[in-house]
TORKOLLUM-189379 format. One line per 3 residues: their letters; for each residue y, x negated, z of C-alpha. Coordinates in Angstrom, 1 decimal, padded with zeros to 4 digits, m for minus. Layout:
<rs>
a = Y:X:Z ~ ...
</rs>
This chain:
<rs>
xxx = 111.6:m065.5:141.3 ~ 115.4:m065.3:143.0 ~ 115.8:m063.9:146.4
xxx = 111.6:m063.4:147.0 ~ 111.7:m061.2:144.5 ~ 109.9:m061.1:141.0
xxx = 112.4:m060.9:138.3 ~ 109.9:m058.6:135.2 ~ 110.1:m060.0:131.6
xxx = 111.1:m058.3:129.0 ~ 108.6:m057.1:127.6 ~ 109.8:m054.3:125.4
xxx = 109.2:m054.3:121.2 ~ 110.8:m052.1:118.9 ~ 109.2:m050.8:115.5
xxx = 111.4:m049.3:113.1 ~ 113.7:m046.5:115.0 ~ 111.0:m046.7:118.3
xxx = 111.1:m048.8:121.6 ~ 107.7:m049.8:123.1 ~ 107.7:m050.7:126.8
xxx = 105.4:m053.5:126.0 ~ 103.6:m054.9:123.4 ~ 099.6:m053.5:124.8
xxx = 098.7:m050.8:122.6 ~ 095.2:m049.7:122.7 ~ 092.9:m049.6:119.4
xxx = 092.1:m046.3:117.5 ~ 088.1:m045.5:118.0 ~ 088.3:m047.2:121.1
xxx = 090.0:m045.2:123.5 ~ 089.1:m041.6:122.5 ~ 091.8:m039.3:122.5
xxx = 093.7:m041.1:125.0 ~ 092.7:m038.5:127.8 ~ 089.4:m039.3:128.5
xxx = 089.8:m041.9:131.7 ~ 092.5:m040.9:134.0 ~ 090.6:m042.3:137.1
xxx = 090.2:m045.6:135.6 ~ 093.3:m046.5:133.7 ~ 097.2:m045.2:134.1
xxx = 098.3:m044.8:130.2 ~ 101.5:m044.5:130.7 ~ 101.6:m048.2:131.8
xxx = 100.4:m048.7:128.4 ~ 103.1:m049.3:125.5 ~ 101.3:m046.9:123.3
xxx = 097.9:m045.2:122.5 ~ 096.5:m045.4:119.3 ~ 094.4:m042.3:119.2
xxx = 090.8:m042.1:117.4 ~ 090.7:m041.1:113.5 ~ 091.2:m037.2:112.9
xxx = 090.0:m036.2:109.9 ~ 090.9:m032.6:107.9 ~ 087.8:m030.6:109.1
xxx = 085.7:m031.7:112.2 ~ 082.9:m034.2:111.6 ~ 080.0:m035.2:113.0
xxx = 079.6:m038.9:112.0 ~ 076.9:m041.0:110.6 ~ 073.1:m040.6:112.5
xxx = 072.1:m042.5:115.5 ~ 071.5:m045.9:116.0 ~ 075.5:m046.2:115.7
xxx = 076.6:m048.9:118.0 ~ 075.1:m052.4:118.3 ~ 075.9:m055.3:120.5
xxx = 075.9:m058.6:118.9 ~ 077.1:m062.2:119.8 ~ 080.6:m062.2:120.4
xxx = 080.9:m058.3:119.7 ~ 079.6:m055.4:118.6 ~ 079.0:m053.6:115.2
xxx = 079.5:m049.5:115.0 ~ 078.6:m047.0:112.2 ~ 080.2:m043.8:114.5
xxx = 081.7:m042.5:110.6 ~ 084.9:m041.0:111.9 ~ 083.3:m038.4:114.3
xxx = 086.3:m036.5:115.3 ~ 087.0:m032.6:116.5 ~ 089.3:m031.9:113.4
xxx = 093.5:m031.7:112.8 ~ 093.2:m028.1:114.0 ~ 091.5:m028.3:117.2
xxx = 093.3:m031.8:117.5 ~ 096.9:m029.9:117.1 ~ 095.5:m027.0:119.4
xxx = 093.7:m029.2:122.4 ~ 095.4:m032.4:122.6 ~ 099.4:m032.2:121.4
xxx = 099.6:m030.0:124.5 ~ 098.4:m032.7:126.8 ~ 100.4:m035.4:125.1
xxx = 104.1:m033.7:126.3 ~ 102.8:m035.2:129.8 ~ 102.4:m038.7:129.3
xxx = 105.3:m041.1:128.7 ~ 103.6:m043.5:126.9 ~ 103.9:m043.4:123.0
xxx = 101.1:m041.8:121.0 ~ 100.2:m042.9:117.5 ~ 097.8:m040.3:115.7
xxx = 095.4:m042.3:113.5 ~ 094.7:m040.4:110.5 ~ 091.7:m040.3:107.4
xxx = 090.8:m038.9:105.1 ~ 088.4:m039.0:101.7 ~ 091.1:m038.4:099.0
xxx = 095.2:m038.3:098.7 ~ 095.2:m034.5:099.4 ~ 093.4:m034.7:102.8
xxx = 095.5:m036.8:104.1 ~ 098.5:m034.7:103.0 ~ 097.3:m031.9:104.0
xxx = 096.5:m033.2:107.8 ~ 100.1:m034.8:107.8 ~ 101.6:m031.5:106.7
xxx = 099.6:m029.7:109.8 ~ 100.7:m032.5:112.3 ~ 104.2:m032.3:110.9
xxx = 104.4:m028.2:111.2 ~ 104.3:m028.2:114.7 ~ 106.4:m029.8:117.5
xxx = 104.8:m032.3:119.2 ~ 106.1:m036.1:121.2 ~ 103.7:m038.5:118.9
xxx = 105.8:m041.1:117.9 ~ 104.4:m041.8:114.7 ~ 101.1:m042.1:112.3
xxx = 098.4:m044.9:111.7 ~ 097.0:m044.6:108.5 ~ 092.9:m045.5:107.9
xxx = 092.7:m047.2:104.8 ~ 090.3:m049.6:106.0 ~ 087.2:m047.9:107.5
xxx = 084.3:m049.7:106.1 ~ 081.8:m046.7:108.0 ~ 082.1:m043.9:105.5
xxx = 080.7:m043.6:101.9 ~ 083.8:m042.2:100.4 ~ 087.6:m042.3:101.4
xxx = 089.6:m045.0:103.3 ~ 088.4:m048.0:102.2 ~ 088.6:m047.1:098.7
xxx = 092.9:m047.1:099.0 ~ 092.5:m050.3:101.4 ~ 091.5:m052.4:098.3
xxx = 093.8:m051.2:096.0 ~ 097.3:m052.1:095.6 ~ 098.0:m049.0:093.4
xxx = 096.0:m046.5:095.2 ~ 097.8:m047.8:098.5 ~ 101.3:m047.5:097.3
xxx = 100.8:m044.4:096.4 ~ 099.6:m042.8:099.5 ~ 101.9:m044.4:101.1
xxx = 104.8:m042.9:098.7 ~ 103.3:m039.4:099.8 ~ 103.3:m039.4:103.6
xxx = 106.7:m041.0:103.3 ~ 108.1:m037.6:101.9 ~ 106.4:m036.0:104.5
xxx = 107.7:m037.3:107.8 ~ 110.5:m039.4:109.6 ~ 108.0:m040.8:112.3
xxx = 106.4:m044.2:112.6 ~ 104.3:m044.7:109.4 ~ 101.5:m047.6:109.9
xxx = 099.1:m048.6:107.3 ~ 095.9:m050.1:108.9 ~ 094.9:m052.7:106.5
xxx = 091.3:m054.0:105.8 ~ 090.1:m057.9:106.1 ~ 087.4:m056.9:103.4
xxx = 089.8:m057.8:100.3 ~ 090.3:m060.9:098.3 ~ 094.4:m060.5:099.0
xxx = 095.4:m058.8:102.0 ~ 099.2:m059.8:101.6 ~ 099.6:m057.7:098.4
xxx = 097.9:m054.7:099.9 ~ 100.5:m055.3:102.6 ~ 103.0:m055.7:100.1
xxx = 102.4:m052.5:098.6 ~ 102.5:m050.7:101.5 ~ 106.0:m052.4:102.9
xxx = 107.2:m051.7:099.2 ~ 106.3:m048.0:099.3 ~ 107.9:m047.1:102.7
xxx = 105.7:m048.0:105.6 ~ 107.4:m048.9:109.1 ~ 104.8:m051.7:109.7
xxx = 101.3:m052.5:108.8 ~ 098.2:m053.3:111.4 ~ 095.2:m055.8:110.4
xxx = 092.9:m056.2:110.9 ~ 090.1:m053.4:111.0 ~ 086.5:m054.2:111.4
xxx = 084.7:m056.8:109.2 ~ 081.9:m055.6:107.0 ~ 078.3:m056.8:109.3
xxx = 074.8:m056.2:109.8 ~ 072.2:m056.5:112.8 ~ 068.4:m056.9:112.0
xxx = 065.3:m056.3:115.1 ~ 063.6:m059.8:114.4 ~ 060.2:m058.1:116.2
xxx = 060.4:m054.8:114.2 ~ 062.2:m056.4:111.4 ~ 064.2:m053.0:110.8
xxx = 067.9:m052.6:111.1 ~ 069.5:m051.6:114.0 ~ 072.2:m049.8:112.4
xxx = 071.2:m045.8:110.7 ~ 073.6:m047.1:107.5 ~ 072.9:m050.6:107.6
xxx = 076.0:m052.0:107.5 ~ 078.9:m051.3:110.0 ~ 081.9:m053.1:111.0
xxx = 082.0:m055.8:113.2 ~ 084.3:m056.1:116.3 ~ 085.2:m058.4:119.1
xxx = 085.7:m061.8:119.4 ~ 083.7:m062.9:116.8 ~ 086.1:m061.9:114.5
xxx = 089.1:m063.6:116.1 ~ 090.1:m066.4:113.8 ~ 089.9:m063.7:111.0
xxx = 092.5:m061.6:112.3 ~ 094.7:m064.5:113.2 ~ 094.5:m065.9:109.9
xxx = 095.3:m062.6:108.5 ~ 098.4:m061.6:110.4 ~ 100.0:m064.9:109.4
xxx = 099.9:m064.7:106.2 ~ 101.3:m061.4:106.3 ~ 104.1:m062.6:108.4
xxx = 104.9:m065.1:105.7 ~ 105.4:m062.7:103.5 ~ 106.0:m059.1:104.7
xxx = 109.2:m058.0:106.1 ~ 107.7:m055.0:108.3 ~ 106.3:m055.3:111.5
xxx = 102.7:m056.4:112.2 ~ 100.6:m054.9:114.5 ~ 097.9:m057.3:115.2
xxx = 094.0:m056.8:116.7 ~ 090.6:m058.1:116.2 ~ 088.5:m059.6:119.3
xxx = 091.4:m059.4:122.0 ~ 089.9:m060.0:125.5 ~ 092.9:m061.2:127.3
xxx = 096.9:m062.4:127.7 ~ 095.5:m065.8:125.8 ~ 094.7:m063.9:122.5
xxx = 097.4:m061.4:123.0 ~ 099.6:m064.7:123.0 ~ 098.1:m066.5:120.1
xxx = 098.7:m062.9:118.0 ~ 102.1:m062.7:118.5 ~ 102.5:m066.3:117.6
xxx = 101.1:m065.4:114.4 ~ 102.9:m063.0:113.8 ~ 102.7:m059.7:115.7
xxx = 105.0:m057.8:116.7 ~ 102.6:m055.7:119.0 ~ 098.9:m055.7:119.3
xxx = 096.0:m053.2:119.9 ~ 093.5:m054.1:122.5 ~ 090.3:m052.6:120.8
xxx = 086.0:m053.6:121.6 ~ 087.2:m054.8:125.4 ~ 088.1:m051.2:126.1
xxx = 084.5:m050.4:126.5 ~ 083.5:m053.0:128.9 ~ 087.0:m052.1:131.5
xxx = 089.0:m049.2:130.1 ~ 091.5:m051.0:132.6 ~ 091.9:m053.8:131.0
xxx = 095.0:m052.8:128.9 ~ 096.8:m052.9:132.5 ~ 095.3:m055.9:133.5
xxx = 096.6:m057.6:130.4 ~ 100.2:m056.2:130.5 ~ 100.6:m057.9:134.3
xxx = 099.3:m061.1:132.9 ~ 101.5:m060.8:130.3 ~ 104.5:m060.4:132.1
xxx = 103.8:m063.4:134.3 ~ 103.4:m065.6:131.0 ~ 106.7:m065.0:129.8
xxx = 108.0:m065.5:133.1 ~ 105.9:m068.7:133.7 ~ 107.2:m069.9:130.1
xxx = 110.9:m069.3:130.6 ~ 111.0:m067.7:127.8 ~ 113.8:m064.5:127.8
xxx = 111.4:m061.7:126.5 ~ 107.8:m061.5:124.3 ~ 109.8:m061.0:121.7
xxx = 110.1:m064.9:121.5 ~ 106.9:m065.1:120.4 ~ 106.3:m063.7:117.4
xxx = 106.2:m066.0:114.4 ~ 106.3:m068.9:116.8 ~ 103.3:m071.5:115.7
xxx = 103.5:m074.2:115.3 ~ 101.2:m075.5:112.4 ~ 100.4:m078.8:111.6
x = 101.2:m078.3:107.2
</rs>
């Protein structure tokens, strides 16, 4: 504070050739298209939106039950319901040129060729996203994603193909269901990725005790929200350690506290993902806290904390 008024933190990050006003992006499959909440949240205070997984043709996603609340989160089979690249390029690019905030398409797909061919669509047409965030981690379908998220070959070479195809941000999203998530991240950082995000959901089931059926149409979905915490922590450090990229991190942040202890870790940003659908808002709410953290830690920007922790070994 100097004359009565508050001096703002830095709070501005930079991935590969982009500046981010801030650090608060807001998880893929949490947030819709980015569009849906004007009344509730500005998004243009946000430092980017992470929009929900467009696949080639429009899909309707796995049957109902779909969505579960358990202790500490929440498990969801939705299966990558999404309108489509075509109606996505038609209905939504348009409304993007309005906001200021940075979009990140999230993209999936069952094989190599679909996810080329919705790059080369996205890529046809002139449009502000800043870049693309790659599902290879969706444990809610029976075929695609999660097959190139386990594989250190198959990764590196998707990766190697939407390189050719664009300039913008490329972001792997990164599964925690492997044995070795650093040399999937390693593959990717190798084959031309901008930076890498982990984690996605954890594999995770919900039984009725009374009816003794499962409350999930697919039985297994992945699990989200603070339960899964210390996973994601865990995770992004030891990419750190080893990756030279950025690291977007996520998994079970509620507030400035986790966003904090991420970035410590190793993030360089983070996605705010389960919370959204208790307070849409809540993204805002943790950019202000933020900003009063770095302040209140005389630190210069968040920046300082990335890679910061201290550990004990």
């Amino acid at each position: 504070m100097k004359r009565g008024i508050l001096v703002l933190a830095d709070l501005k990050i930079t991935i590969g050739s982009e500046v981010f006003q801030n650090p608060i992006w807001v998880a893929s499959g949490t947030f819709g298209y980015g569009t849906e909440a004007p009344e509730l949240v500005d998004v243009n205070r946000l430092g980017a939106i992470v929009t929900k997984s467009i696949t080639r043709k429009p899909r309707e996603g796995n049957p109902p039950p779909r969505i579960v609340e358990t202790p500490s989160g929440m498990i969801n089979s939705i299966g990558l319901a999404n309108i489509g690249v075509k109606k996505y390029i038609q209905d939504m690019l348009p409304i993007y040129e309005n906001l200021t905030t940075k979009i990140i398409v999230n993209i999936a797909g069952t094989d190599v060729q679909e996810y080329v061919e919705i790059m080369e669509m996205m890529e046809s047409v002139s449009s502000v996203i800043a870049g693309y965030e790659i599902n290879i981690s969706c444990p809610n379908v029976k075929k695609g994603g999660m097959e190139f998220g386990v594989d250190c070959d198959m990764t590196a070479k998707l990766t190697e193909k939407l390189r050719i195809l664009t300039e913008r941000l490329l972001i792997m999203k990164l599964s925690p269901n492997v044995s070795d998530i650093v040399s999937i991240g390693l593959s990717a950082e190798n084959a031309g990725a901008d930076a890498v995000s982990a984690i996605n959901t954890v594999v995770g089931m919900s039984i009725d005790a009374e009816s003794g059926s499962s409350n999930i149409f697919t039985t297994y979905g992945g699990l989200s929200g603070p339960a899964i915490k210390p996973v994601g922590l865990a995770m992004v450090h030891k990419l750190y350690n080893k990756l030279s990229i950025p690291i977007i991190g996520m998994g079970g942040i509620v507030n400035t506290d986790d966003v904090v202890e991420y970035m410590m870790a190793g993030s360089t940003a983070v996605q705010v993902g389960t919370a959204n659908y208790r307070d849409p808002g809540i993204g805002e709410d943790i950019i202000d806290s933020l900003d009063s953290f770095i302040n209140q830690t005389n630190r210069k920007s968040a920046t300082d904390l990335i890679g910061s922790v201290r550990t004990l070994s």
